[in-house]
C-alpha positions in Angstrom: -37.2 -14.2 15.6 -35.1 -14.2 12.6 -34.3 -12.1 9.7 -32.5 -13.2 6.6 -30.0 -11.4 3.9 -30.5 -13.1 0.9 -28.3 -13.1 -2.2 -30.7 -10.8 -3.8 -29.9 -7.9 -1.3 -26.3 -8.7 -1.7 -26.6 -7.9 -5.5 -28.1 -4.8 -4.8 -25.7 -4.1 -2.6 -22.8 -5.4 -5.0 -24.4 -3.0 -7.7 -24.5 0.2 -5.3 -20.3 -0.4 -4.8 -20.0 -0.5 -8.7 -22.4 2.2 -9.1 -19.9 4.2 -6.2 -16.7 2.6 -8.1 -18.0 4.1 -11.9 -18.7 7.4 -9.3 -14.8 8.0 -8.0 -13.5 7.0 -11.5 -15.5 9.7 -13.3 -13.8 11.9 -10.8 -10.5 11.3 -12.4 -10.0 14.2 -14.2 -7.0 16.2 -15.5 -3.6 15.2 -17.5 -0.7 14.6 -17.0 1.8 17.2 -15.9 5.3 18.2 -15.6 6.6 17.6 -11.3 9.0 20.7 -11.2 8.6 22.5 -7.7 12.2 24.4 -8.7 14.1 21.8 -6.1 13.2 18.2 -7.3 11.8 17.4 -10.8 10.9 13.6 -12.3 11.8 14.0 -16.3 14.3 16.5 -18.5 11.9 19.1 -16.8 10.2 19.0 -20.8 8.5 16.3 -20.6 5.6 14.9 -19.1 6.7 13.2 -15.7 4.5 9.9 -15.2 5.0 6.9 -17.5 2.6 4.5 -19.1 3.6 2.1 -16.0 2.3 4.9 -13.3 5.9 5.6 -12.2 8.0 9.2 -12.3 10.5 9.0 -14.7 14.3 9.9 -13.9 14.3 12.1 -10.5 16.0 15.0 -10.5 17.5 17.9 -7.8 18.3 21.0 -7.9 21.9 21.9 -6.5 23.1 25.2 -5.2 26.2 23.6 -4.6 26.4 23.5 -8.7 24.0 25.4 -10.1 22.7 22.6 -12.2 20.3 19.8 -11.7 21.8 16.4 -10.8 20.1 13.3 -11.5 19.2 10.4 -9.3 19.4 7.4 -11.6 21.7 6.4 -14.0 21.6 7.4 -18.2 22.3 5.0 -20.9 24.3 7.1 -23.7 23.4 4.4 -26.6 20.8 3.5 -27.0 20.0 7.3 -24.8 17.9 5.9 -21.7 17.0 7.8 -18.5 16.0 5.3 -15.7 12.8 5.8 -14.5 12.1 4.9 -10.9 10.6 1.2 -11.5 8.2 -1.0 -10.3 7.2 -4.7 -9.7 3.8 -6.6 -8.5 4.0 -10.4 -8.1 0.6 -12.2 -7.2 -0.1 -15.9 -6.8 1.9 -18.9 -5.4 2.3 -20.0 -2.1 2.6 -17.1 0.2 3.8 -18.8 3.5 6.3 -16.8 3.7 6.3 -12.9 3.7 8.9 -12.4 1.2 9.2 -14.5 -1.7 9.3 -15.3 -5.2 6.3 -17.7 -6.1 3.5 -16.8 -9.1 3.4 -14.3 -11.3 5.9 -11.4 -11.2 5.7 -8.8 -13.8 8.3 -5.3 -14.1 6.9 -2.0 -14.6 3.4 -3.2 -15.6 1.3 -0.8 -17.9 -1.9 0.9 -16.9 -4.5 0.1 -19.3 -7.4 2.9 -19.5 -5.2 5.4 -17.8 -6.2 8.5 -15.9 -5.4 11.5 -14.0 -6.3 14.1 -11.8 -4.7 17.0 -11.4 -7.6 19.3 -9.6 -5.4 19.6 -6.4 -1.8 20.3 -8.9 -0.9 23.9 -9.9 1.4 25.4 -12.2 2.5 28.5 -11.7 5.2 30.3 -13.5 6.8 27.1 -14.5 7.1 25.8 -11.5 4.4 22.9 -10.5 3.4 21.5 -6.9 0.7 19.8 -4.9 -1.0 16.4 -5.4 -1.2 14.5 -8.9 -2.9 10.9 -8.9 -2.8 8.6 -11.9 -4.8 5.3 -11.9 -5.3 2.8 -14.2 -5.8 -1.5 -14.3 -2.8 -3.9 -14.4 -2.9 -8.0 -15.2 -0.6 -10.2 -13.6 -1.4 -13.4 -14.1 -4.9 -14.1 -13.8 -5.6 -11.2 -11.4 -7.3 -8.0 -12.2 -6.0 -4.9 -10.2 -6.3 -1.3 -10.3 -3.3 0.5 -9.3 -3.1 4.3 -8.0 -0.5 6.4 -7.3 -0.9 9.9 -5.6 2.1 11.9 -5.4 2.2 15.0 -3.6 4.8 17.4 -3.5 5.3 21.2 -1.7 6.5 24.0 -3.0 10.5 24.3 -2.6 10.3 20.3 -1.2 12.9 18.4 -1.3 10.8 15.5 -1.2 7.9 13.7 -3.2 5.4 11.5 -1.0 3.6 8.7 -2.6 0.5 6.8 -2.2 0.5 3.4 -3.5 -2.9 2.0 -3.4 -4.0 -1.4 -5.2 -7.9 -2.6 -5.0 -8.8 -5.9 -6.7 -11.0 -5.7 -9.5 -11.0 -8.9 -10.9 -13.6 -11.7 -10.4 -11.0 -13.8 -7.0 -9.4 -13.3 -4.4 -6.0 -12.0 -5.5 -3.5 -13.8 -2.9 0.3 -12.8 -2.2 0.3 -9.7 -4.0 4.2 -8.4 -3.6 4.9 -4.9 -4.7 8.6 -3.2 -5.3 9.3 0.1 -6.1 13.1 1.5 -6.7 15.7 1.7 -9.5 17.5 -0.9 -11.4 20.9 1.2 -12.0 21.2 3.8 -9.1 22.8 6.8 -9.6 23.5 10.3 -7.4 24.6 13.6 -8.9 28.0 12.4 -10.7 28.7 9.5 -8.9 27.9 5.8 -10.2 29.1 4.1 -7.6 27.1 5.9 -4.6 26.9 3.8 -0.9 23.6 2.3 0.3 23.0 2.0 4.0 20.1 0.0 5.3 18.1 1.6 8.3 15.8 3.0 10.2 14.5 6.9 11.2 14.9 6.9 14.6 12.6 10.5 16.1 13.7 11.8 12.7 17.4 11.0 12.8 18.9 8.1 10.6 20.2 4.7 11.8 21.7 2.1 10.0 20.8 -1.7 10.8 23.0 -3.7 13.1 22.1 -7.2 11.9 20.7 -7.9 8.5 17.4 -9.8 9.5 16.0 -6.2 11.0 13.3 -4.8 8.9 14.9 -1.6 7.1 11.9 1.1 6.5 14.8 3.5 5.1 17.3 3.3 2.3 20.1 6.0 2.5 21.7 6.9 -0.6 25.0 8.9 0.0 28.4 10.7 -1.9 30.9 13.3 -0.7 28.6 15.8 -2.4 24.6 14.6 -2.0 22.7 11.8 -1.4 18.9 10.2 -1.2 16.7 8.8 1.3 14.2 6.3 0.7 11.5 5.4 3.4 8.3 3.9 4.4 5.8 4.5 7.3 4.4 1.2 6.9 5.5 -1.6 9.2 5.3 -3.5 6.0 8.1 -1.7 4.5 11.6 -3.1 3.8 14.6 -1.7 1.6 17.3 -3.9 -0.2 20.0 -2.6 -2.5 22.2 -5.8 -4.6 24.2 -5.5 -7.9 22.7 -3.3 -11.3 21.4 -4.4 -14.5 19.8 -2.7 -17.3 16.7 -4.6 -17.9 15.3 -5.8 -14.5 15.8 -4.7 -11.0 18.3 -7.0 -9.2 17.7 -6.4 -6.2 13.8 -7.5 -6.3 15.3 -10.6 -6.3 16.7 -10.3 -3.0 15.5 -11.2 0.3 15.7 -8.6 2.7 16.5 -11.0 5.9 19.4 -12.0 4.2 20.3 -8.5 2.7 23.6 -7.2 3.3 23.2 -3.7 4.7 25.9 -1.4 3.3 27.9 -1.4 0.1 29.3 1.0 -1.9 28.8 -0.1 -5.9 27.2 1.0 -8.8 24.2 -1.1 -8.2 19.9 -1.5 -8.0 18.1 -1.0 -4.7 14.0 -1.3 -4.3 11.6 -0.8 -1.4 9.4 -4.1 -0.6 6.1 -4.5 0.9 4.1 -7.6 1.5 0.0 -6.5 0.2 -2.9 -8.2 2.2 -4.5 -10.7 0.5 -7.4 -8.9 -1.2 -11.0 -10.4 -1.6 -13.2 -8.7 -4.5 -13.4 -4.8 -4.5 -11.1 -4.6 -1.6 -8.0 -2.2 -1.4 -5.0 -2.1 0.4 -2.8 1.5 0.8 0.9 2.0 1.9 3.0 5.5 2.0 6.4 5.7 0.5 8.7 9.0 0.2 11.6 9.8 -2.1 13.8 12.8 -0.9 17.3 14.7 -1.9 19.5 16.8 -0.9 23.0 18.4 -0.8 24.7 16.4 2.0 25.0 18.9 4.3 21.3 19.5 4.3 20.1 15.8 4.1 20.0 15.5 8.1 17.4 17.9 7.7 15.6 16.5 4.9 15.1 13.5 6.8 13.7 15.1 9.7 11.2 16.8 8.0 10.0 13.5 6.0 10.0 12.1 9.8 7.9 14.9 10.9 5.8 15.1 7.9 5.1 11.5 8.2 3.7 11.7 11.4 1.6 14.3 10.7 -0.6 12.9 8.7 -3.7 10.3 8.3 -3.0 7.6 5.5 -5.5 5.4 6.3 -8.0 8.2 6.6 -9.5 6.1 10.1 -9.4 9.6 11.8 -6.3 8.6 13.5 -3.4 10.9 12.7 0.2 8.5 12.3 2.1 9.5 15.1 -0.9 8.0 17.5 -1.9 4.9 15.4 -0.5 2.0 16.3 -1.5 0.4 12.6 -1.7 3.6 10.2 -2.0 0.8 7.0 -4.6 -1.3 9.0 -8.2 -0.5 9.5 -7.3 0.4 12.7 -9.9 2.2 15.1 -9.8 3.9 18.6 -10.8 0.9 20.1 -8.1 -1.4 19.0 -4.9 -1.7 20.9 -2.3 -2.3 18.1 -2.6 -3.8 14.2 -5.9 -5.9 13.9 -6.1 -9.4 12.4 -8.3 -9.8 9.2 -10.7 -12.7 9.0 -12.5 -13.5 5.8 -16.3 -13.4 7.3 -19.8 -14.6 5.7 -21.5 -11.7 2.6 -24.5 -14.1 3.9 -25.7 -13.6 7.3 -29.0 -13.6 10.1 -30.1 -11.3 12.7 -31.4 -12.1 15.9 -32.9 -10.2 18.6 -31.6 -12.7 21.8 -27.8 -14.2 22.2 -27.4 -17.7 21.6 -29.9 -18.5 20.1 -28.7 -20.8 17.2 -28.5 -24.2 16.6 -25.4 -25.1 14.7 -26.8 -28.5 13.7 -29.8 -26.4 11.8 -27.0 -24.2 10.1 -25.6 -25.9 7.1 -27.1 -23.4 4.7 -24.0 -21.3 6.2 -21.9 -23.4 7.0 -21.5 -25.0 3.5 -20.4 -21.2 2.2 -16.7 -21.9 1.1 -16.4 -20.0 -2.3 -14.6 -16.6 -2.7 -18.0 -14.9 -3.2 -19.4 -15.2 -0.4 -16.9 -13.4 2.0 -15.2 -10.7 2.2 -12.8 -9.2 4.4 -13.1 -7.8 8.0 -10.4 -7.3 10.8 -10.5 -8.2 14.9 -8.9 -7.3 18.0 -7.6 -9.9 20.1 -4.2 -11.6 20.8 -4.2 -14.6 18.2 -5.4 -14.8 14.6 -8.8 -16.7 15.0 -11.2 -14.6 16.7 -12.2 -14.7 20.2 -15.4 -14.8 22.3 -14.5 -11.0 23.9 -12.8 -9.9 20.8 -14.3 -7.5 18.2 -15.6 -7.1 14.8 -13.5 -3.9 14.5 -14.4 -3.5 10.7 -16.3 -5.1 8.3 -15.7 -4.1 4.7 -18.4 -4.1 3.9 -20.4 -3.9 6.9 -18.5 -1.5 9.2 -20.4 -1.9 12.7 -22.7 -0.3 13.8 -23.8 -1.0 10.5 -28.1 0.0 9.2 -27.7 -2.6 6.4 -27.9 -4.9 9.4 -31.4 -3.4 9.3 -30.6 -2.0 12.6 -28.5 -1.5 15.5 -29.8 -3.6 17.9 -29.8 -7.5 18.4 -26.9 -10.1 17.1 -26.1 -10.5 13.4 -24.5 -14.5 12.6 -22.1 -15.2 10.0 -19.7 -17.8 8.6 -15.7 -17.8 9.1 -14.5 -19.3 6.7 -11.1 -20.0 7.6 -12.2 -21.9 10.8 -15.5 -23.4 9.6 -17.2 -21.4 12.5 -20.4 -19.0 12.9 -19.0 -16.0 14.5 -21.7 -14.0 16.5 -21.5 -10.3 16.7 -22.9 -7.6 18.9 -24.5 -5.2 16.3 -24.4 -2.3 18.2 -20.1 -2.8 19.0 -19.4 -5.6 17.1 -18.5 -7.8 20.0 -18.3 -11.1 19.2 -20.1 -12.6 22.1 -19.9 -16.3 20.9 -18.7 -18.8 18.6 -20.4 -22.1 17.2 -18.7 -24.8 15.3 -20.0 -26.2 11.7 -21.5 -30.1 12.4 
C-alpha cells in the first residue's frame, strides 16, 4: 500500500540541484561595465560601475537644468572618496521581532568568486543600457550566502531597478537574515543638506506618512532644484533616514516604527527589508528602484516607476504585480493573499487511500527534527499552522503536482516540524486533507 523515499533518492535529488546550481553559475558570463544610459550613470562615467561589494558606486544624473551631471551622494575631498550606494546583511540572533539588531551584522560585504553577465547589456556609442547581474558568495557569521544583484536600466531612464536576490549556500538554515541598502552621507546635486520624506506611492503619486509606525515603501529625496526617490514593491520594504557618518550607515541603526518621517539635514537614509528564513539552497528575491530627476519632472518619474512596477513579474509565478496579492511570495492563482511557509518533511510516504496511517507506527518521521531533513513550503489558510482544507501551495522542492512523488495520484505524508505533526497532502492539488499528531 505504501511507497517509501529514502535518503538515498534524496541525495540523488540533492545532487541534480547542485548539478542545476554549477549549470546557472556557468551561465554567468560577461564583465563588468560602465551604467551610462546619457541620463543617470553609477561612477565618474570612467570607471567600472559595480564594486567588489555588488553595489553601484556614486549615482549620478544628468541635468538639463545645468548642463552637467550632478551627483547623488556626498564626496570626501581628503582623503578623495565618492560614496557608493551601501549595503548591510545581518543574520543570526533572535528574530522575534521583524526589525532588529541581534547576530551578526556586517557593511558592504565583499563577493568572493565574483561574476557577471552582461549578455542582456549593450553599449552603444558610449552610452550603455539594459540588464547587468553580478553574483558572488558573502560570510556573515557562520552563514554561507550567495548574493545577486540584477540591475536593469532603459535607455534615456531616469531610473535603475534592482533585483536583490540572496539563496543560502551554506550547510543551516540561515535565520533573521536583515538586508539594508542606501547611503551613509546623502547628497543631491549641490545641496548637502537635502529633506527626506517618508512615504508611500499612492496609483503612482507620492504620499508622505502620517504617523511614524506606518510601513514607508518610499523615500523621497528633495531640493529647490532636484531630488530622488527611493522605493520598494515588496510589502517587506521600509525606508528610514537619521544623522550621517563617514564609515557606517546610521540610519541602519534605526528602527523604522519609531522613525521620524521628515527632516531636512545632511544625513544617511537606507531601505530595510526583513528576508525569510532560508533552509539549504533556498532563495528569497525583493525589487528595489533608485530614480532622479529635475524637480519639475520628478512627479513624473515616480509615476513611471509606479507603472513600471506593476507591470512586471518578479517572482516569475506567472502573476504580473499589479494582480498578485504577494509578488515576493510563492504566490499562485489559487491563493487568496501572501501564503504562510511551513518547514515540511525531505522524507516522506505515499499512499493510495486517505487516512490510512497510524501515528503510533510513525516515529521513523516523527523523530526528524534536524535542519536536513526539511525544507521550506508555503500554505493557504488564515493562521500560520496549516489546516485540514488548506493547501500545499508550493513545495520547494516538491512543487504539487509533483512526478518525483512517483505520481499524481494517491496521498503523499510528511513531517511538520514546527508542530510535531504529519501533514497529509492531496498529490494531485496539494490539499491537505488531514493532520495526525506525533505520540
Amino acid at each position: 500500500m505504501y511507497s517509501y523515499k529514502q535518503n538515498s533518492v534524496w541525495s540523488i535529488l540533492v545532487l541534480s540541484a547542485g548539478l542545476w546550481t554549477n549549470l546557472a553559475l556557468a551561465q554567468f558570463t560577461g564583465t563588468n561595465k560602465i551604467i551610462n544610459n546619457g541620463v543617470m550613470r553609477f561612477g565618474d562615467g570612467v570607471e567600472l560601475s559595480v564594486n567588489a561589494a555588488g553595489n553601484v558606486k556614486q549615482p549620478f544624473y544628468y541635468s538639463t537644468d545645468f548642463s552637467a551631471w550632478r551627483k547623488l551622494t556626498y564626496s570626501e575631498s581628503s582623503p578623495v572618496v565618492n560614496y557608493p550606494l551601501d549595503s548591510k546583511i545581518g543574520v543570526g540572533g533572535d528574530g522575534t521581532n521583524n526589525w532588529n539588531l541581534n547576530g551578526v551584522r556586517i557593511n558592504n560585504p565583499t563577493m568572493a568568486s565574483q561574476v557577471f553577465d552582461d549578455n542582456a547589456f549593450a553599449i552603444v556609442g558610449g552610452i550603455g543600457s539594459g540588464e547587468l547581474k553580478v553574483r558572488g558568495n558573502v560570510t556573515v557569521g557562520t552563514a554561507l550566502l550567495e548574493l545577486t544583484n540584477t540591475y536593469t536600466i532603459g535607455a534615456n531612464k531616469n531610473y535603475v531597478q534592482v533585483m536583490t536576490t540572496i539563496k543560502n549556500i551554506g550547510a543551516t538554515t540561515a535565520t533573521n537574515i536583515r538586508y539594508w541598502v542606501g547611503t551613509r552621507d546623502d547628497y543631491v546635486g549641490g545641496t548637502d543638506q537635502p529633506t527626506k520624506v517618508r512615504g508611500t506611492l499612492v496609483e503612482g503619486v507620492f504620499q508622505p506618512l502620517t504617523l511614524t509606525t506606518q510601513r514607508a515603501s518610499a523615500l523621497r529625496i528633495t531640493t529647490i532644484d532636484e531630488g530622488i526617490l527611493f522605493f520598494t514593491t515588496s510589502t517587506r520594504g521600509n525606508n528610514v533616514h537619521a544623522n550621517y557618518a563617514p564609515v557606517e550607515n546610521p540610519s541602519t541603526n534605526l528602527d523604522p516604527a519609531t522613525a521620524p518621517i521628515t527632516s531636512t539635514n545632511d544625513g544617511s537614509y537606507s531601505m530595510f527589508i526583513r528576508i525569510n528564513d532560508l533552509a539549504i539552497n533556498d532563495t528569497d528575491s525583493f525589487v528595489w528602484y533608485y530614480a532622479a530627476a529635475a524637480l519639475d519632472d520628478l512627479d513624473d518619474v515616480i509615476s513611471e516607476v509606479f507603472d513600471t512596477s506593476k507591470s512586471t513579474d518578479w517572482d516569475l509565478d506567472g502573476i504580473l504585480n499589479i494582480e498578485d496579492d504577494c509578488p515576493y511570495t510563492a504566490g499562485v492563482p489559487a491563493l487568496d493573499g501572501c501564503p504562510w511557509s511551513v518547514e515540511v518533511g525531505n522524507n516522506y510516504k505515499t499512499a493510495t487511500v486517505s487516512n490510512s496511517v497510524m501515528p503510533a507506527n510513525e516515529g521513523y518521521y516523527c523523530q526528524m527534527v534536524t535542519d536536513g531533513f526539511f525544507n521550506v513550503a508555503y500554505h493557504s489558510g488564515a493562521n500560520p499552522e496549516p489546516a485540514v482544507g488548506d493547501q500545499l501551495i508550493w513545495n520547494n522542492n516538491y512543487p504539487f503536482p509533483q512526478p518525483l512523488l512517483f505520481d499524481q495520484n494517491g496521498f503523499a505524508y510528511m513531517k511538520l516540524r514546527a508542530y510535531d505533526k504529519i501533514i497529509e497532502v492531496r498529490k494531485s492539488d496539494g490539499l491537505i486533507v488531514a493532520l495526525y499528531s506525533c505520540p
